[in-house]
C-alpha positions, 0 to 999 in steps of 0.5 A: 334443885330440881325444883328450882329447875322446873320452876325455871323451865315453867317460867320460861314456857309462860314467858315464851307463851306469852311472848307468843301471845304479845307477839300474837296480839300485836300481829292480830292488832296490825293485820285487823284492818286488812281483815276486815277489809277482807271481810267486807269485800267478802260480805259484798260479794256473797251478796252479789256486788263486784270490783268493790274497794274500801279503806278500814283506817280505824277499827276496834272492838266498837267503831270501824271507821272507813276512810274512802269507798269505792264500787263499780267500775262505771258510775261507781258508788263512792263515800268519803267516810263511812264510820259502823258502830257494832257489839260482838254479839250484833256482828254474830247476829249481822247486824251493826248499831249504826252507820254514818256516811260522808259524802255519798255518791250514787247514779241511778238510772231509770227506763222501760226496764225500771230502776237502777242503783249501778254497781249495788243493784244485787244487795238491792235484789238479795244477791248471793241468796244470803241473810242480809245485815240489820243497821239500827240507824243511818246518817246521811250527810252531804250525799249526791244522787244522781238520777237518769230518765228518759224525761228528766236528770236529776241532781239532789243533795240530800241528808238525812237519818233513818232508824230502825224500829222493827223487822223490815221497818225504818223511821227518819226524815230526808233533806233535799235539794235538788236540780232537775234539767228536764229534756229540751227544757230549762233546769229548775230546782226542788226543795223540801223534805220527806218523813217515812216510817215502815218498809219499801214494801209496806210504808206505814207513814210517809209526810212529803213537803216539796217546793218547785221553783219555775218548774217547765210545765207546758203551755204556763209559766208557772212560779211555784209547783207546792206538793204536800202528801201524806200517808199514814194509818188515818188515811192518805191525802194530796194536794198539789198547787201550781202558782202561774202567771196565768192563773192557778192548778190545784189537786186535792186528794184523799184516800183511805190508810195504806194497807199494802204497797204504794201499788195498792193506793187508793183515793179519791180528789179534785183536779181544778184549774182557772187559767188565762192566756196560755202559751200554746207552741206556735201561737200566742197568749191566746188560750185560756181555760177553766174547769174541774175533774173528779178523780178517783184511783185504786192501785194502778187504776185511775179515774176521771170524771167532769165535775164541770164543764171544762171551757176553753177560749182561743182569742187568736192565732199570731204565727206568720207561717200559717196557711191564708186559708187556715187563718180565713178559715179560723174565725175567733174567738173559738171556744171549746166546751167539753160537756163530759169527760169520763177516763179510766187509766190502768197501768200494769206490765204490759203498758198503760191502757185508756177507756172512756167517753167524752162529749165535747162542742166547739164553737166559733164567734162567727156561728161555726160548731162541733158537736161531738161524742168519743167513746172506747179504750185503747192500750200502748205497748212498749214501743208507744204503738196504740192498739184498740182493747174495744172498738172506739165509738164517734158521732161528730155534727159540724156546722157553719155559716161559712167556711173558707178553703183553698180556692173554695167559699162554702156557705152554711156547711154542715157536716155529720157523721157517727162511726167505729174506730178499730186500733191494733198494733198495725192498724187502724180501721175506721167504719161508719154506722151512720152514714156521712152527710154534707150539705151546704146552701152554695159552694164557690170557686174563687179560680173559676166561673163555678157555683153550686147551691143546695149541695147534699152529699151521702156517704156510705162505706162499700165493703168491711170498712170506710177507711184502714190504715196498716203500718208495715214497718219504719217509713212504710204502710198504706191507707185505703178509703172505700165508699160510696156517695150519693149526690141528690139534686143539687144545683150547680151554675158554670159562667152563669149557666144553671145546672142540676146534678143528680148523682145517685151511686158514686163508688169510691176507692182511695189507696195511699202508699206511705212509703212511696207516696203513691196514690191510687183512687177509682170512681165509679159512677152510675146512672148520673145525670145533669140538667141544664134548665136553661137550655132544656137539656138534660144528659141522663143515664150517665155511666162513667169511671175515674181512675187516678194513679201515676196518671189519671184516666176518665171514662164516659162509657155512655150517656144520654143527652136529651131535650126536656123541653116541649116539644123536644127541639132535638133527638136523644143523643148518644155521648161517650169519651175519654180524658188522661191526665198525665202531670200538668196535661190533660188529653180527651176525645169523645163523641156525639151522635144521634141513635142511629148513626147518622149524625156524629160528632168527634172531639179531641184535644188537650188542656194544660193545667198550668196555663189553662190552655188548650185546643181540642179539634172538632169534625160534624160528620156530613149530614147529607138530607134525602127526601123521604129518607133522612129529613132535618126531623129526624134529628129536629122533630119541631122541624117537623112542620117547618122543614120538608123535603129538604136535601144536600149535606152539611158538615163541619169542623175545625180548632177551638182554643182558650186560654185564661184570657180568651176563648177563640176558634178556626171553625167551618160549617160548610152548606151544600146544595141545601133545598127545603120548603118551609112555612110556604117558601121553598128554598133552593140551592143554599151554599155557605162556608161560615168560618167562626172565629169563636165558638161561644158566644159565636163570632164569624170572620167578616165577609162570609158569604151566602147564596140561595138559587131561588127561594119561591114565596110566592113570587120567584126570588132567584140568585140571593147573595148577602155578605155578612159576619157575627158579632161576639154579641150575636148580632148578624151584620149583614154588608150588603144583600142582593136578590134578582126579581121580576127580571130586576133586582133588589138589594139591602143596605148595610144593616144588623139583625139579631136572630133572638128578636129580628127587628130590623130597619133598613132601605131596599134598593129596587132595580129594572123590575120589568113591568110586563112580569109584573103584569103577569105576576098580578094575573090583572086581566087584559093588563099588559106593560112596557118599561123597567121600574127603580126606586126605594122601599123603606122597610121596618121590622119590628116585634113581628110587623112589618112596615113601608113607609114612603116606598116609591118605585118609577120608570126609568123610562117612558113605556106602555100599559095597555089595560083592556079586560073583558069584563071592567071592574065595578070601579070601570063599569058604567056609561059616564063619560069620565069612565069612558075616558079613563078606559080609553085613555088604559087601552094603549096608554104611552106613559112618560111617567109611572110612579108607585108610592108604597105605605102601609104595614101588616095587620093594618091598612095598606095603600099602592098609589099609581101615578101616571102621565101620558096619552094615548095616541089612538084615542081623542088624536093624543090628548095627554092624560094624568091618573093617580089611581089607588090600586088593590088586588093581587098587585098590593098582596104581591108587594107585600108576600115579597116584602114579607119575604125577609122574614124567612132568614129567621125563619129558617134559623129558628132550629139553630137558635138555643132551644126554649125550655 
């Protein structure tokens, strides 16, 4: 019985054990999938990743088999189905058989700071410190991934298997089909797939086959982009082959097997290209070009090299907004040849790095080129800022046989320079180590009257560099040019009028302010100067200074102004000026004077840049002459033997205005009491208010008036008057002209005079010349006379001769000569009766009529005819008498030195015609 008893209570322990263990078992088998759950979150965890959630649906001692997945809160990381397949024992060394996922959805994103998975970026990093799993295999299926960059998003189905071979390293193949939605671009899609073996960090072989279709690629329109590579023990190869309208882009590569990371690639290939009619941003089909590149690369080291020429076409430009003259600028086709391209390319943590030389020509059908070399390194940091590793070295050569700029033709311009150029993170410097040269055959303006020709201009730096430029923050920096030019002889034609241009030292300084846009610029000129080989002038020794800020303000220090020609017609003169522009006026003053003072003139005035008006106010200080003193050579030294003994002031002044259409003054020069003796006349008693309406060519008002008190040439001319008025083609139009002589008078007709060449004709109009005064006058011995004489004297001057033809001057009425000298002329000698008669007949002869005829010219044979009809009422009872006598002596010189009297208006003019050189 107690047998019976304990084997009752030993099978109700195991009955009760084993209820515990159903009960157990069961419990285990409801809780297991909550603890797994538990397991997996746990495993995330330790390996860094939060806020993970998962569904286990099924799971025994083979498979668990998730149903929905879930990590991260923004952008999670999510699966439709996840089935693991595992052994006891692959858990206990953390590893699972396989894994297949469904529906996998992941965001990636990329930028300056690398890669990002989201929510799984710690299992990618080794979170937690802990060992991670093994997976024999992965399948992939129906997976989305979505992929962020600062260039591009990428949307891609992909699917795939991945199986595990060794420590770290998987084999399998990748399916995708991909949009990718460049920025600012139109979405394009890829297709192909990918074959890998080995790890991330070490690939051993890696089969990529990718096809784009209308893949954006700038300036083609490209169909197809096909990309096939290769990497695996033989070696690595590339190509690449871009289908486009235009033409074709091929890459071909080849390197040698990978040893290490995908940093540490190698190879060498071939970059060609053959394309036409590119689109170009802002133009047309216009462009083409061809060529080829060496390229060699060596981890983050890229190398390229011309293996030809690279040569590129630009048949025309068609955007409406472009500049007039850059489009008359632009002659084409322009083609551009690049001779020699050598780059060097690093990319490291710092950012990419560039070093190379380049030799380039560019050239127009029109003769335009540019030759040119580039060679140096530069760096970028994060923030796309250029900095110089090593100074960039340039030499460039320009040439053309014209060239088109805003209001300016430049024909056969020709440019060269060579210098260093200076990056830094705030800076750029530019210095030159060959100076900068400009020529040209002849420079237009097409606003103005101004040509210049045989135009050479040198250009050195003045100081650390020829131009910097600093950055100092957003919207802010400045940029300062510091120079100096040099000007040789250059010649240079404003309204026609020749000029020679010698500027030896022009020192320049420029400054810009970028965030104010305020400019500053400074000239410095010395020892400048200008010829005018037209008029003999030169204005040397120019000393002067520019300087242009909010409003820009010129300085003439001094300057010498010179006569070249031989001999000099007028002293050096002294210059000095100022002008201010201030927006769209312009205001300058300046003065002109002999050496020592005593001939000075002021001028002031302003000028408007947007009309092109303006007045400037003249005043010729009086230049009062004193014999012995201060004469007309001493301010004209070819008047040195013209003029003498000269007194009375002359001074001036007055308005000059001009606008585009004309050119007009109110100007006066006044002459007071004017004496002088010049070429054996000596004049007395010039006085003249000359009112010029404009000032160049010179034009008077009508009716300006002269007068002279007595101008002596060897008979006495007193009281002369002339009314005249310039022509604007310097013609000087006389109304009317007068002059008292021998007690009568003698006036001119309306007649033109041009002071370059005198020629003059016209008709002299003689009046009540007393005969007894020209008796005295004629110094004839034993002759006396009664009566006044009148008449006409045509006069003709011309090419320096003076000629008289048909000149008659008679009685006005009856009167008496009386000729009885002491000892008679040859001609009145002798005893024949017909000499007695005539020489009774002079000596008390009453006239009725007397008459002169008057021919002849200088340098030939002249001819006075004495008419005379009358008697002698003491000799033969009053028998009438007629003589036509031909008369010499003093009598014809006398006519004829008054004649020739005329001439001394031009005479007098000659120091104020332009000067000959």
């Amino acid at each position: 019985m107690v047998e019976s008893k304990k084997r009752s209570v030993l099978r109700l322990a195991l009955l009760v054990v084993f209820a515990f263990l159903v009960v157990g078992a069961t419990t285990v088998a409801f809780a297991l999938p909550s603890i797994v759950e538990w397991l997996v979150v746990r495993v995330l965890v330790s390996q860094g990743v939060t806020a993970a959630e998962l569904t286990v649906e099924k799971i025994d001692w083979q498979r668990l088999h998730i149903a929905g997945i879930r990590i991260g809160i923004d952008d999670p990381l999510s699966a439709n189905s996840v089935t693991v397949d595992y052994s006891f024992q692959d858990l206990m060394a953390q590893r699972v058989g396989g894994i297949d996922i469904q529906g996998l959805r992941l965001t990636a994103r990329f930028d300056s700071d690398g890669i990002s998975l989201g929510p799984i970026d710690p299992l990618l990093k080794g979170g937690g410190g802990e060992q991670s799993w093994t997976v024999g295999s992965v399948d992939v299926r129906d997976t989305l991934l979505i992929i962020e960059t600062p260039f591009a998003d990428l949307r891609t189905k992909l699917d795939g298997n991945a199986t595990h071979r060794s420590g770290e390293d998987y084999g399998g193949t990748l399916r995708l089909a991909a949009n990718i939605t460049p920025k600012n671009r139109p979405p394009f899609k890829v297709t192909g797939t990918v074959e890998f073996e080995g790890s991330a960090a070490a690939p051993r072989r890696l089969e990529v086959d990718l096809t784009a279709q209308d893949p954006p690629i700038p300036m083609i329109e490209a169909r197809q982009a096909h990309v096939i590579a290769a990497l695996d023990k033989n070696g690595t190869k590339l190509r690449a082959v871009v289908d486009a309208t235009q033409g074709q882009i091929r890459l071909d590569t080849n390197g040698p097997p990978m040893t290490g990371p995908p940093d540490q690639l190698a190879g060498r290939g071939t970059l060609s290209f053959d394309l036409e009619n590119l689109v170009v941003a802002g133009l047309a089909n216009v462009l083409s070009i061809a060529g080829a590149l060496d390229l060699s690369y060596n981890g983050k080291v890229l190398n390229v090299d011309t293996q030809k020429p690279i040569v590129a076409a630009l048949a025309d430009i068609t955007q409406d907004d472009l500049p007039v003259s850059v489009r008359r600028w632009l002659k084409f086709p322009i083609s551009l040849r690049l001779e020699q391209l050598k780059l060097k390319g690093s990319f490291d943590d710092d950012g990419p790095r560039l070093a190379g030389r380049m030799a380039l020509s560019v050239g127009a059908n029109d003769g335009q080129s540019l030759k040119g070399t580039l060679a140096g390194s530069a760096a970028m940091d994060a923030t796309g800022t250029l900095s110089a590793a090593e100074p960039i070295r340039f030499s460039a050569a320009y040439k053309a046989p014209a060239l088109a700029l805003p209001g300016t033709k430049v024909a056969n311009p020709a440019i060269s320079m060579a210098g260093v150029l200076r990056l830094a993170p705030d800076s750029i410097v530019l210095s030159l180590e060959k100076p900068l040269e400009f020529t040209a055959r002849e420079i237009t303006s097409e606003t103005g009257p101004v040509v210049a020709r045989k135009v050479r201009l040198r250009a050195t730096q003045d100081g650390a560099s020829f131009l910097a430029m600093k950055r100092a923050g957003a919207g802010a920096g400045s940029m300062r040019v510091q120079t100096r030019l040099s000007i040789p002889e250059t010649s240079l034609h404003i309204a026609d009028v020749p000029a020679i241009v010698h500027l030896p030292t022009l020192r320049v300084k420029a400054a810009l302010a970028a965030e104010d846009e305020a400019i500053t610029l400074s000239v410095d000129m010395q020892k400048g100067q200008v010829v005018l080989p037209q008029h003999a002038v030169s204005v040397n020794a120019i000393e002067s200074s520019v300087e242009v800020g909010q409003k820009t303000t010129i300085l003439l220090r001094s300057a010498e102004l010179r006569h070249i020609g031989i001999p000099p017609q007028i002293v050096p003169l002294k210059a000095s000026g100022r002008a201010s522009i201030n927006g769209a006026e312009i205001a300058f003053s300046g003065r002109v004077s002999d050496p020592l003072g005593r001939a000075v003139v002021d001028l002031s005035g302003t000028h408007k840049t947007a009309s092109g008006a303006g007045t400037a106010t003249l005043k010729l200080h009086p230049l009062t002459f004193l014999p012995g003193a201060f004469q007309p050579s001493d301010l004209l030294p070819d008047f040195g033997e013209e003029v003498s003994a000269a007194s009375g002031a002359i001074a001036g002044g007055g308005t000059i205005a001009w606008s585009a259409e004309r050119l007009s003054s109110n100007l006066r020069v006044t002459l007071t009491d004017i004496s002088l003796t010049t070429g054996g006349l000596r004049v007395e008693g010039v006085n003249m208010s000359l009112a010029l309406d404009q000032p160049w060519p010179i034009s008077s008002l009508p009716k300006q008036r002269l007068t002279v008190s007595r101008i002596s040439a060897g008979i006495p001319f007193d009281n002369a008057t002339t009314t005249f008025r310039i022509d604007p083609n310097g013609l000087m139009l006389v109304d009317r002209g007068g002059v008292e002589l021998l007690g009568g008078r003698v006036e001119t007709e309306s007649l033109a005079v041009a002071p370059q060449s005198p020629n003059v004709e016209t008709v002299l109009r003689v009046s009540g010349v007393d005969v007894a005064e020209i008796m005295t006058v004629a110094d004839v011995e034993g002759a006396t006379g009664t009566g006044r004489l009148s008449g006409h004297i045509p006069v003709r001057f011309k090419d320096g001769v003076l000629e008289i033809r048909n000149g008659v001057l008679e009685a006005e009425s009856p009167g008496v000569l009386r000729y009885k000298p002491a000892v008679p002329p040859p001609a009145l000698q002798g005893s024949g009766e017909q000499i007695s008669l005539v020489r009774g007949a002079l000596e008390n002869f009453h006239y009725k009529t007397l008459r002169l005829d008057l021919n002849g010219r200088t340098g030939g044979e002249w001819t006075t005819k004495l008419h005379l009809n009358g008697k002698n009422p003491d000799f033969m009872e009053g028998y009438p008498f007629e003589f036509n006598l031909n008369l010499s002596g003093k009598l014809d010189e006398i006519i004829r030195s008054g004649l020739e009297s005329y001439q001394h208006p031009e005479r007098l003019g000659k120091g104020a015609r332009p000067p000959a050189p």
